[in-house]
Each structure stands twice: as C-alpha cells, then as structure tokens.
VEXZARO-796556 format. One record per atom (N, C-alpha, C, O): x, y, z. Coordinates in steps of 0.2 Angstrom, whole numbers, always signed. Atoms other than C-alpha are relative to their C-alpha. Layout:
N
((X, Y, Z))
...
//
This chain:
246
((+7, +3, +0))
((+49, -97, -5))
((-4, +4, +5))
((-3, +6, +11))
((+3, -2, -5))
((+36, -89, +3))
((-7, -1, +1))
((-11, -1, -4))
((+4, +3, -4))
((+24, -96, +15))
((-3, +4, +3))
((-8, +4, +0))
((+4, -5, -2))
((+16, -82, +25))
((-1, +8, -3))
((+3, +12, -3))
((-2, -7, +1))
((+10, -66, +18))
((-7, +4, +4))
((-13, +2, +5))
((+4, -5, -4))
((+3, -51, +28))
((-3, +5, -3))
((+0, +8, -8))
((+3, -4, +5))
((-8, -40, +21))
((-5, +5, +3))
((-11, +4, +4))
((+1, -8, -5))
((-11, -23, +31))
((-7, +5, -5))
((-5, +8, -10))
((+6, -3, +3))
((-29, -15, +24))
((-2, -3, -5))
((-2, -1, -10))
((+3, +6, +4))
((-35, -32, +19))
((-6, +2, -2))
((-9, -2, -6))
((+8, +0, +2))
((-53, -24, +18))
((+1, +4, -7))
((-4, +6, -9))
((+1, -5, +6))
((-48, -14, +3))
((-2, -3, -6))
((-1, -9, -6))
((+1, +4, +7))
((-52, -18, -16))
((+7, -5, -3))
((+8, -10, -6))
((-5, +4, +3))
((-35, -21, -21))
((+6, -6, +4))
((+10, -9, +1))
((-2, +5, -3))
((-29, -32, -6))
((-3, -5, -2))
((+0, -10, -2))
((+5, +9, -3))
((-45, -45, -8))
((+5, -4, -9))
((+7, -10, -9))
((-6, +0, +6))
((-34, -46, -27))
((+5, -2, -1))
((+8, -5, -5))
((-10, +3, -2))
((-16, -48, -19))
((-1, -6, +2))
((+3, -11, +0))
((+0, +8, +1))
((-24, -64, -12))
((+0, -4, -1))
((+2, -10, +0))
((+0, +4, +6))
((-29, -70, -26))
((+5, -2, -6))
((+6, -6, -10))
((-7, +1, +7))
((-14, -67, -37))
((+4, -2, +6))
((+9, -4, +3))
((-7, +3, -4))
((-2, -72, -22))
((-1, -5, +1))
((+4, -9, +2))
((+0, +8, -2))
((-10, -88, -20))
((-1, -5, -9))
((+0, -11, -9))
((-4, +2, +5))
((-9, -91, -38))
((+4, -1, -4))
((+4, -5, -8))
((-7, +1, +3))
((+9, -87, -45))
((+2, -3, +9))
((-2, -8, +8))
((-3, +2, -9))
((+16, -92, -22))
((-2, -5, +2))
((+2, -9, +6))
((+3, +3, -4))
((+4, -103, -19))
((+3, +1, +11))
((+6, -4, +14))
((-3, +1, -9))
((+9, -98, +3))
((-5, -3, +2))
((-10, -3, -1))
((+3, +5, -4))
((+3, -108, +16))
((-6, +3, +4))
((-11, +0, +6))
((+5, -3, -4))
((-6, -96, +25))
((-1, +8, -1))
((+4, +9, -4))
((+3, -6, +2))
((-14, -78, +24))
((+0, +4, +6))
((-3, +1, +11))
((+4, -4, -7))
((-15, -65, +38))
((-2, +5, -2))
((+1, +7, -7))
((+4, -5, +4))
((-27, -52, +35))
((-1, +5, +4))
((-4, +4, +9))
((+1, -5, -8))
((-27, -35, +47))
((-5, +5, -4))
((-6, +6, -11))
((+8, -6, +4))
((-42, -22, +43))
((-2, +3, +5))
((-4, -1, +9))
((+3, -2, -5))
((-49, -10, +56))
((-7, -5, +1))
((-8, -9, +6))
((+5, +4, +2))
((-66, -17, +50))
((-3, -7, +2))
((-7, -9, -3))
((-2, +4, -2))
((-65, -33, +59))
((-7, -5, -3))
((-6, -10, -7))
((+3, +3, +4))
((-81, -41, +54))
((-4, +2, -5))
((-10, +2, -4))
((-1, +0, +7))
((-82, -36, +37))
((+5, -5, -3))
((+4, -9, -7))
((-6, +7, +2))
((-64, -44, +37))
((-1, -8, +1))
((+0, -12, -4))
((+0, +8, +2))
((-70, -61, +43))
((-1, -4, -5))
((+0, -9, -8))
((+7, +4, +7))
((-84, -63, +31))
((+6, +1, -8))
((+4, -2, -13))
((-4, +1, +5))
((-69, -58, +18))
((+3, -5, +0))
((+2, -9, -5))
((-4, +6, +1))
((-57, -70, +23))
((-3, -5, -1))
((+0, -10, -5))
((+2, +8, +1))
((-70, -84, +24))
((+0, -2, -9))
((+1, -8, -12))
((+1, +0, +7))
((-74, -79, +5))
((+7, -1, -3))
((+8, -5, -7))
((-6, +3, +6))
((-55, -79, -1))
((+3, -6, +4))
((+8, -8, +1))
((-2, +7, -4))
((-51, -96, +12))
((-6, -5, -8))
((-5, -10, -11))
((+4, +5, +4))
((-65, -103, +0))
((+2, -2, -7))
((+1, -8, -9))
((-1, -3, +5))
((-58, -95, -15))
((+6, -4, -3))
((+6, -7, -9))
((-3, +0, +0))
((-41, -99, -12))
((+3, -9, +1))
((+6, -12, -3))
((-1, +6, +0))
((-42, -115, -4))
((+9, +0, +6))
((+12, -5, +8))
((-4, +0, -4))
((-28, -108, +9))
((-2, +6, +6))
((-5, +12, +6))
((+1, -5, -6))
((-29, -102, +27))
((-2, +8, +1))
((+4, +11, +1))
((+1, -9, +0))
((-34, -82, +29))
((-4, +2, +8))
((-10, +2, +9))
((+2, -2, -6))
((-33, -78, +48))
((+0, +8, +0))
((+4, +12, -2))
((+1, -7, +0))
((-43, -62, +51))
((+4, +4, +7))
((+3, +1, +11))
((-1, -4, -3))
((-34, -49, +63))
((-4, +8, -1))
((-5, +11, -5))
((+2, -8, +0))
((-41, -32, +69))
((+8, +4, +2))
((+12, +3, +7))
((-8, -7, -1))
((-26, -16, +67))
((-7, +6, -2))
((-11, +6, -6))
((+1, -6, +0))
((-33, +0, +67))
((+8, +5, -3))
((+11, +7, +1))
((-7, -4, -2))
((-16, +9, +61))
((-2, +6, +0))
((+3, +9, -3))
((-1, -6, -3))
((-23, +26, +66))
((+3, +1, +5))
((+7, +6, +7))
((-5, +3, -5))
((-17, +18, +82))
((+7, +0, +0))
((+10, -5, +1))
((-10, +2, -1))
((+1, +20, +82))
((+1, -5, +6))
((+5, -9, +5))
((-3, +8, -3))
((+2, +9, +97))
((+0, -4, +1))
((+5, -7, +4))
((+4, +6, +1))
((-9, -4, +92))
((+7, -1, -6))
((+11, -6, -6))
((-3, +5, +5))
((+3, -4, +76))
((+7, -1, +3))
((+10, -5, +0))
((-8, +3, -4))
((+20, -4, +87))
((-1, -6, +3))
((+4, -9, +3))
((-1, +5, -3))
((+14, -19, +97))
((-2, -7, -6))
((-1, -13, -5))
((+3, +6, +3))
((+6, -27, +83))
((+3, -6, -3))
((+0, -12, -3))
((-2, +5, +4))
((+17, -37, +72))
((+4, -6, +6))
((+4, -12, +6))
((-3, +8, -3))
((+27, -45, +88))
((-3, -3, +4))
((+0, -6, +9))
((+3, +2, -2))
((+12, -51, +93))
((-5, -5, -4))
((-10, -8, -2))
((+2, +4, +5))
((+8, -60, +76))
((+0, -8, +0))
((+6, -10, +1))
((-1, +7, -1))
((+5, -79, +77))
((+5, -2, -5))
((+8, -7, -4))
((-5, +7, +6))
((+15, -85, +61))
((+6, +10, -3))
((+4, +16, -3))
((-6, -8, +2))
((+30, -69, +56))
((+1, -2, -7))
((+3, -8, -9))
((+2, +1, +7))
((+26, -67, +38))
((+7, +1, -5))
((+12, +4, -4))
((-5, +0, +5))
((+38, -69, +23))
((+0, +7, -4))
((+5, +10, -5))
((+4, -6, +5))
((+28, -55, +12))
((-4, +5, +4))
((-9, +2, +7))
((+3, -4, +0))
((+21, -41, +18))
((-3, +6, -4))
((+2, +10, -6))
((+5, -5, +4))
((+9, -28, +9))
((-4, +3, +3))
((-9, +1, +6))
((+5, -6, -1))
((+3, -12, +13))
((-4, +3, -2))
((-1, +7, -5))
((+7, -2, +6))
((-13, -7, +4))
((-5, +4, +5))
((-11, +5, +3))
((+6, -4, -2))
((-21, +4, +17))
((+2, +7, -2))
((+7, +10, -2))
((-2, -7, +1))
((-24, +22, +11))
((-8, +1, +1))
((-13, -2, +0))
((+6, -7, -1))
((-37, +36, +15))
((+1, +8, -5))
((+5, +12, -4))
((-2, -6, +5))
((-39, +49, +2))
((-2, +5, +4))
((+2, +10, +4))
((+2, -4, -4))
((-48, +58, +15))
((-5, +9, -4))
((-7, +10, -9))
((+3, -7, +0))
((-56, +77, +15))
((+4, +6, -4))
((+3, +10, -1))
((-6, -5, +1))
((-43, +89, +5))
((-4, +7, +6))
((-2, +7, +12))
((+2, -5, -4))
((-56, +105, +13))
((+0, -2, +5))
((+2, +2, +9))
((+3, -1, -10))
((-61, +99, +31))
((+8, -2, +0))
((+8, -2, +6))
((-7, +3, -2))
((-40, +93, +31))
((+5, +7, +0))
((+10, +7, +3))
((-3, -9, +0))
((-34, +112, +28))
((-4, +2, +8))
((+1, +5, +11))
((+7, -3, -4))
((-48, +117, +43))
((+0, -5, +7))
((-3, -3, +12))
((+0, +4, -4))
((-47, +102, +54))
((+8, -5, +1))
((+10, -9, -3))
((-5, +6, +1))
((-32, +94, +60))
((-2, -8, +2))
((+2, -14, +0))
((+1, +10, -1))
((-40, +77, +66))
((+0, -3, -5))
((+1, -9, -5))
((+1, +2, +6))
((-43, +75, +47))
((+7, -1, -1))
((+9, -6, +0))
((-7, -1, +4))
((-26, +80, +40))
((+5, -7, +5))
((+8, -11, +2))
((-3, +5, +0))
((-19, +67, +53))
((-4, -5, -1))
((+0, -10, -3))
((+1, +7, +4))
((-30, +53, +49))
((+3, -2, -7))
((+4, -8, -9))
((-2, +1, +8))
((-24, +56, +31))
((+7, -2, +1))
((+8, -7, -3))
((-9, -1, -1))
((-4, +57, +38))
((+0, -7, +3))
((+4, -11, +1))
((+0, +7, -1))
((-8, +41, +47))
((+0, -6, -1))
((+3, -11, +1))
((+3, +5, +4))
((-17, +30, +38))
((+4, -2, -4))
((+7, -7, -5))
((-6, +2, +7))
((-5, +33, +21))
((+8, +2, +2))
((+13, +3, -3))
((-7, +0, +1))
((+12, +34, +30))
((+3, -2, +9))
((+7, -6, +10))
((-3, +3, -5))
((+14, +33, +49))
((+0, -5, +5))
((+5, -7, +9))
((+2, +4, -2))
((+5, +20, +53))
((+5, -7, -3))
((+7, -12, +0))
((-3, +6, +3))
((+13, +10, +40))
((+7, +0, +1))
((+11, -5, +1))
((-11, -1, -2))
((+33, +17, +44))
((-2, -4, +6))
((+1, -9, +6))
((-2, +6, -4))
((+29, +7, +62))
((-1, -5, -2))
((+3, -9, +0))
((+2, +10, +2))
((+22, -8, +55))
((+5, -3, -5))
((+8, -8, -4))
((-9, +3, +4))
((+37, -10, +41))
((+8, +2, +5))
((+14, +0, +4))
((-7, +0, -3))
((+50, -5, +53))
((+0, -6, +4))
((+5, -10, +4))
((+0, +7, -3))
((+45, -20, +62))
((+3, -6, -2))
((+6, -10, +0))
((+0, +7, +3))
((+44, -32, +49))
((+6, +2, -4))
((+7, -2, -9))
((-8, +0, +3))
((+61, -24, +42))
((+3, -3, +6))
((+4, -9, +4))
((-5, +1, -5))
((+71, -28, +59))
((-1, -8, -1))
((+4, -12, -1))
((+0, +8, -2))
((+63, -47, +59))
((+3, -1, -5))
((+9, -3, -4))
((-2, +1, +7))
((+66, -49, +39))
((+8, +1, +0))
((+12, -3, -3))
((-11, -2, +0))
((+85, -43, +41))
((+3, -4, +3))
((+8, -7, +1))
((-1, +5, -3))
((+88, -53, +54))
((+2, -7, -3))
((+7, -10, -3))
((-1, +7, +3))
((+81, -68, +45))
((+5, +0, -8))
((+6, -5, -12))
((-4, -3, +7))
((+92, -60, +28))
((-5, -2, -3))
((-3, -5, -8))
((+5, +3, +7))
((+77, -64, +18))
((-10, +4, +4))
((-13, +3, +9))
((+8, -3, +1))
((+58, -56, +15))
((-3, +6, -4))
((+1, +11, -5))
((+1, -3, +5))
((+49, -47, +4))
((-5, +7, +5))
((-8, +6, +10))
((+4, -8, -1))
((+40, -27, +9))
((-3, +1, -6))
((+0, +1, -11))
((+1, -2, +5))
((+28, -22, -1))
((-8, +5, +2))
((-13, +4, +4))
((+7, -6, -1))
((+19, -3, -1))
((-2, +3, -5))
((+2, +4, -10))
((+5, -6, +4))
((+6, +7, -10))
((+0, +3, +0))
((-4, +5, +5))
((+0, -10, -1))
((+10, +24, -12))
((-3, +2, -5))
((-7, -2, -7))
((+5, -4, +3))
((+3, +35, -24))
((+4, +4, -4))
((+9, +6, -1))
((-1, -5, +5))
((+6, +46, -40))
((+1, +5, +2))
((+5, +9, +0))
((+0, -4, -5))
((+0, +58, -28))
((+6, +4, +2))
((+8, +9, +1))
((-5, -3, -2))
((+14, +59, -21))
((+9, +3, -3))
((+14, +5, +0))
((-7, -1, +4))
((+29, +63, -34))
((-1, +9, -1))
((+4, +12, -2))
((-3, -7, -1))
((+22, +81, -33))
((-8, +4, +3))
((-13, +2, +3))
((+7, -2, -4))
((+10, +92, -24))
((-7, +5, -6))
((-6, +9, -11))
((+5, -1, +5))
((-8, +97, -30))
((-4, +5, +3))
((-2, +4, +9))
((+2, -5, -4))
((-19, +111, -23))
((-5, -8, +2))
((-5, -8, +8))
((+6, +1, +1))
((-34, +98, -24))
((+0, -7, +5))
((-5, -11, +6))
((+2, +5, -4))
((-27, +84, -13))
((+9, -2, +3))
((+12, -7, +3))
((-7, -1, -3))
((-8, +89, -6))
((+0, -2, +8))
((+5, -4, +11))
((-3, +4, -7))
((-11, +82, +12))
((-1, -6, -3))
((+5, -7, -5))
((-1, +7, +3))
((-15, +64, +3))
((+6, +1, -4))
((+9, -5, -4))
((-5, +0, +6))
((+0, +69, -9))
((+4, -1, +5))
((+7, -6, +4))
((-5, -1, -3))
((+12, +74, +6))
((+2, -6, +2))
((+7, -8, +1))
((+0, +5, -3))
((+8, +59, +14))
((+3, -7, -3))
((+8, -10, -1))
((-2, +4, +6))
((+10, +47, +0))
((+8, +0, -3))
((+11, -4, -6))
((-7, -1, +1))
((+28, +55, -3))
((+2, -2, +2))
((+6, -6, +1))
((-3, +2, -7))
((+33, +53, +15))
((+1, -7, +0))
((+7, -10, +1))
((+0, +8, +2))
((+28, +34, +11))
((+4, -2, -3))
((+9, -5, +0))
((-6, +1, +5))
((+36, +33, -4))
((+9, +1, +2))
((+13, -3, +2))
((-8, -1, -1))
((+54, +41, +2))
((+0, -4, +7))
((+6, -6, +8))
((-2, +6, -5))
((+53, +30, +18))
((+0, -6, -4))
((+5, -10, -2))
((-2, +6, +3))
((+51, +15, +7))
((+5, +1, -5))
((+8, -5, -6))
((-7, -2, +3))
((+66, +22, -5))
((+5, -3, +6))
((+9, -8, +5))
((-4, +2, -5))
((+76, +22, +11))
((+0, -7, +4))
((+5, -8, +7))
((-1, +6, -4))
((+72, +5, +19))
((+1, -6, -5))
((+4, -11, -4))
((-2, +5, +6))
((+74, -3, +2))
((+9, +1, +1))
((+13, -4, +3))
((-8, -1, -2))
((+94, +5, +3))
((+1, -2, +6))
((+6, -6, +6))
((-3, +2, -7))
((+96, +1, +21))
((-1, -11, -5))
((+3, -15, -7))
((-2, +7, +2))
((+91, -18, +16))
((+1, -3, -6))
((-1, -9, -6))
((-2, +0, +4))
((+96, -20, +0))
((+6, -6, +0))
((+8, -10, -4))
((-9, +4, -2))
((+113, -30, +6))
((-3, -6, +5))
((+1, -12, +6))
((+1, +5, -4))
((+102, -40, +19))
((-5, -6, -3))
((-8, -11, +0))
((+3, +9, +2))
((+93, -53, +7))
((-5, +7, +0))
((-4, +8, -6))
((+7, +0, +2))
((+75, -40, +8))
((-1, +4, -6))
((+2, +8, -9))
((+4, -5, +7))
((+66, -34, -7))
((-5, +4, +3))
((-10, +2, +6))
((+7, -5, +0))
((+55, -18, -4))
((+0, +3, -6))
((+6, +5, -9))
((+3, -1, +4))
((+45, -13, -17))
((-7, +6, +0))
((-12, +5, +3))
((+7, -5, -2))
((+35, +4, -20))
((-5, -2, -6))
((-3, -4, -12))
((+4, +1, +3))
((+19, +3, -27))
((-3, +6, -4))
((-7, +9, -1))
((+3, -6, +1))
((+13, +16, -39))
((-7, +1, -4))
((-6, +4, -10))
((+6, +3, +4))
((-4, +12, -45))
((-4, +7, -5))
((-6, +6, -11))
((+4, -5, +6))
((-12, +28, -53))
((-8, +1, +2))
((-11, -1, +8))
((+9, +0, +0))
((-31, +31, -54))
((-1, -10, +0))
((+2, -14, -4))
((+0, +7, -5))
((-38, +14, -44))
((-9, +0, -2))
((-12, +4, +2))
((+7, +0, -3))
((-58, +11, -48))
((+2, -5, +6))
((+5, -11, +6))
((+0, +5, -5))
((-59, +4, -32))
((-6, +5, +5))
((-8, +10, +3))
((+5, -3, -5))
((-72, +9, -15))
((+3, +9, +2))
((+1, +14, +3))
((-2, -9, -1))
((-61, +25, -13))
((+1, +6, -5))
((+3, +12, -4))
((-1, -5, +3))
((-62, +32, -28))
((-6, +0, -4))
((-6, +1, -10))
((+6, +3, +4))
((-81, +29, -33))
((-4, +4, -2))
((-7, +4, -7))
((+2, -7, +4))
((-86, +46, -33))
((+2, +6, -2))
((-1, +11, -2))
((-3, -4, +5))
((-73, +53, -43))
((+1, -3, -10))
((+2, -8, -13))
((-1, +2, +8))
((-74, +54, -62))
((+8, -2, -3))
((+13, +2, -4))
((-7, -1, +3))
((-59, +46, -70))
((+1, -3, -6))
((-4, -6, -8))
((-3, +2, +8))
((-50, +43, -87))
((+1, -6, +0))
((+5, -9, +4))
((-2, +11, -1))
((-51, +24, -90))
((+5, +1, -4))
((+8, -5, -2))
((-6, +3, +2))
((-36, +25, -100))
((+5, +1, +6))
((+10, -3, +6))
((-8, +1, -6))
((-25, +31, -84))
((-3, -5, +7))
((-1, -5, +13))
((+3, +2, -7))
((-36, +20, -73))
((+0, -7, +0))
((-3, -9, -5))
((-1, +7, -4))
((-32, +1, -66))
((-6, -2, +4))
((-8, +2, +8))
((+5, +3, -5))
((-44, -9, -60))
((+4, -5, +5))
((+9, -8, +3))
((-2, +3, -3))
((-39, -19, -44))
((+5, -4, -1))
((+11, -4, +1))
((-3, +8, +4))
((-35, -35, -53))
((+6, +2, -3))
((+11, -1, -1))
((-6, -1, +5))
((-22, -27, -64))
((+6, +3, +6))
((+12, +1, +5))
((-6, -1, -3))
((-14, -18, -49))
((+4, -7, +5))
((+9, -6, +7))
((+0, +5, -4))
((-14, -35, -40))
((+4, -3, -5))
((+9, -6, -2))
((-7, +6, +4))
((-3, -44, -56))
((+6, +4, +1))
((+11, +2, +3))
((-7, -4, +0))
((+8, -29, -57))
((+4, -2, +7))
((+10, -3, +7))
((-4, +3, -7))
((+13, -33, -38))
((+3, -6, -1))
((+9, -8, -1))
((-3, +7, -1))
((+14, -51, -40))
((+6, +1, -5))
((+12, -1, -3))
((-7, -2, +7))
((+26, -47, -59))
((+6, +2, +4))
((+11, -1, +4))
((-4, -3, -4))
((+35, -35, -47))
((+5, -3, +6))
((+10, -1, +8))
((-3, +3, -4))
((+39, -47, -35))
((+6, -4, -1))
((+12, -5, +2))
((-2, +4, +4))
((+43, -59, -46))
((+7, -1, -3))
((+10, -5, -3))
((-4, -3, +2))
((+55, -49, -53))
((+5, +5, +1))
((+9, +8, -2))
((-4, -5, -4))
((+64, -39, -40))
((+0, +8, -2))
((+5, +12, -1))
((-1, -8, +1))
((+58, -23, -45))
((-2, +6, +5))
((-7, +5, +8))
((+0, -3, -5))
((+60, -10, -34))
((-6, +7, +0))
((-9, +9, +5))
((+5, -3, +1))
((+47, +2, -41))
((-4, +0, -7))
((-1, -1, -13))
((+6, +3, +5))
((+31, -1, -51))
((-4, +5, -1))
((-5, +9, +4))
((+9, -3, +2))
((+17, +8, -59))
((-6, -6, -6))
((-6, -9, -12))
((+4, +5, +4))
((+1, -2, -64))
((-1, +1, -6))
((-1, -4, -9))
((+2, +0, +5))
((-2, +6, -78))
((+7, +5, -2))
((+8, +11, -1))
((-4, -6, -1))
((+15, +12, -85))
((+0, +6, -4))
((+5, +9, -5))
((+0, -6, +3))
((+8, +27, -95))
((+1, +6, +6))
((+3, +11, +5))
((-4, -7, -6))
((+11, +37, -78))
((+4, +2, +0))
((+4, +8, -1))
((-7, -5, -1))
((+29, +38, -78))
((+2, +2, -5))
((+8, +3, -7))
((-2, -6, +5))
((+28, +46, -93))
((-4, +7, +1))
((-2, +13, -1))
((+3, -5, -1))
((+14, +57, -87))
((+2, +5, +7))
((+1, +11, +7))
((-3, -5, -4))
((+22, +61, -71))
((+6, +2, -1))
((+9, +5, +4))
((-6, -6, +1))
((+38, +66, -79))
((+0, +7, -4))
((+4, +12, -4))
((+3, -10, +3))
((+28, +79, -89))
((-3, +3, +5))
((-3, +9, +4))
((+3, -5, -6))
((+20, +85, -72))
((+5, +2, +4))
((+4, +6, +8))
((-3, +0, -6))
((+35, +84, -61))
((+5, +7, -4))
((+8, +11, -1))
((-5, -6, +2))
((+46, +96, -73))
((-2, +4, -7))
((+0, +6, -12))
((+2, -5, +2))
((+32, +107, -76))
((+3, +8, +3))
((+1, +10, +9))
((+0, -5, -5))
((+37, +124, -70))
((+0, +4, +4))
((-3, +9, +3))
((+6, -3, -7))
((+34, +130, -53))
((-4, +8, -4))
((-11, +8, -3))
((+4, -6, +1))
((+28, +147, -60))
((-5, -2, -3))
((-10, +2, -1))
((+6, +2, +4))
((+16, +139, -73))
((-3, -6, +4))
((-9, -6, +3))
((+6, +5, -5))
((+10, +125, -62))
((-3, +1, +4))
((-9, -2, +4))
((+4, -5, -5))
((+5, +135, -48))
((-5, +3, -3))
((-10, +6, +0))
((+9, -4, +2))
((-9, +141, -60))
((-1, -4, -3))
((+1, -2, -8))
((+4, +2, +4))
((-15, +127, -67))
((-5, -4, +6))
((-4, -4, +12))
((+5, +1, -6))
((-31, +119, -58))
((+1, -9, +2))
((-2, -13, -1))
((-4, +11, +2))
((-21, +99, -55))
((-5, +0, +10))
((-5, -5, +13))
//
C-alpha cells in the first residue's frame, strides 16, 4: 500500500502528471513535493491538493546542493513509501564543453544529486523491506551523441546506478524502476523540433510509471518504439557512427 509519495523535481511537466496518475490508480494519503522553485511549487501543490482532493506539502530542495540533498530526506516530516525522481536539465551542450559550472549543473541535477537522495531513501526502504524508487533517465543515455553527451553521460551514470540499486535491493521487499521516456513535449524541450511519433506527452509518461509500478517492471520506455530504435543506434558501428550528425 502506498501512502506517502515523494516526488523530487515536482515543478516539472511530468511530475505535476505522476500526481495525478498516482492519486488515481494509489489513491496515498499525502504528497510531498520538493522543487528548487519554491513558490511556483506552492501555487502547484495548491492546484494538484484541489485537483486531487489529497494533501501536497510543498518543500524547497535545490539538488545542485549536494548538502542540501544529503540532509534532506532525514529531515522529511512523513518517510515516503514512493519515490520519483523527475528532475533533469538538458542544459547547454556548447557552453558545457567550455565552462565547467555548466557541465556540473548538467552531472548534478541528472545523477548526483539524485544518487544522494535515493541512497537515502534505499537505506530507510530496506530497512522497512518494502518501498518503491522510481527514476527518469533518458534515451540519452544508452549511447553518446556529439550534440548532447554531457546530458547523455549523465543520464547513463543515472541509469547504471539505478541498475545497481535495483540488484542490491531486489531481495529486501524494494522495487526500483528506470524510466526511459524518449522525446517529452514538455518546458524543457519546447525549443526543440521533435518527431510526434517518438514523442510522449507528459500524461502518457505519467501512466507508463504508474503501469510500471503496478507491474513490477524494472525498466520502461513511454513510448516503446525506442527499444527498438535504440537497439538500431546502440549496435551501430563505432566507425560509422562517429560520422553521422546524432
């Protein structure tokens, strides 16, 4: 049963969605919402608290903070059953080759931040044998691209830590689940041209979560024409891939 879920880059498109779809297949008790963005966040929660017709306490987390995210979870009023990772930054590909403040907000925001914040809520979840993880990584990262490889890098590192935390608790009661959504209309990708057939609107990545959960599956793609598309990119050639312009 789950009663509490935490939801880490609540200000995003596809979190304000996971509220909605977790309070309608879960019905839980209460919502905790973390977001740098702190009042933008309230004024969300009050709208999915209206919405939902269940509790949605705002919290402020920055996880470019690495400190902020090491104290943050044992410092949570309700220790949540669910958690969901949904913050990412595509960031600069050029200013992130040329500036490193760039390249680590990118490494931060899509993996470091979130490895402190799930190591936490693995140790309390294992303890109690039971709780659900649940991260969004990215397509991105199954292989690198000239046009957006520190986003990629990042997103793998993601990916292969939640690989690893899934085997580690796999035996203690938790489910982690990676998320692999594909092209997202969503605010972070609003000024890029994309293919609506490989492209998921919010909503759809928000049921494949809840399906996924539902279902104990360990990895998802919203739309599953990816893993057929990234098994044609991933065992393309290095020699021939290296020139093509991905």
């Amino acid at each position: 049963m789950i009663k509490t879920v935490l939801i880490i880059g609540a200000n995003s498109d596809i979190a304000y969605e996971c509220v909605l779809a977790m309070a309608k297949y879960f019905s839980p008790q209460n919502f905790l919402l973390a977001s740098k963005n702190f009042e933008t966040l309230k004024q969300t929660a009050q709208d999915l608290q209206l919405r939902t017709h269940i509790p949605c306490q705002s919290l402020a987390l920055n996880v470019e903070d690495l400190n902020a995210c090491q104290s943050f979870y044992q410092n949570l009023p309700l220790k949540p059953d669910c958690v969901i990772y949904t913050a990412g930054y595509l960031g600069d590909e050029i200013k992130a080759e040329n500036d490193v403040s760039e390249a680590l907000k990118i490494l931060n925001i899509n993996y470091t931040g979130a490895m402190i914040l799930l190591e936490s809520a693995a140790a309390d979840m294992a303890a109690k044998k039971q709780g659900i993880i649940v991260g969004v990584s990215s397509v991105a990262g199954l292989r690198g691209r000239k046009k957006i490889y520190h986003y990629g890098a990042a997103k793998a590192a993601f990916a292969t830590f939640l690989s690893g935390l899934r085997n580690r608790l796999c035996s203690q009661g938790v489910h982690v689940m990676t998320v692999l959504p594909g092209f997202v209309d969503t605010k972070m990708t609003k000024h890029l041209t994309l293919p609506k057939a490989l492209t998921a609107s919010p909503q759809k990545v928000a049921e494949s979560i809840v399906q996924g959960i539902k279902k104990s599956r360990d990895v998802i793609y919203a739309k599953p024409v990816w893993r057929h598309v990234m098994l044609i990119i991933r065992h393309i050639p290095e020699k021939i891939f290296k020139r093509l312009d991905l």
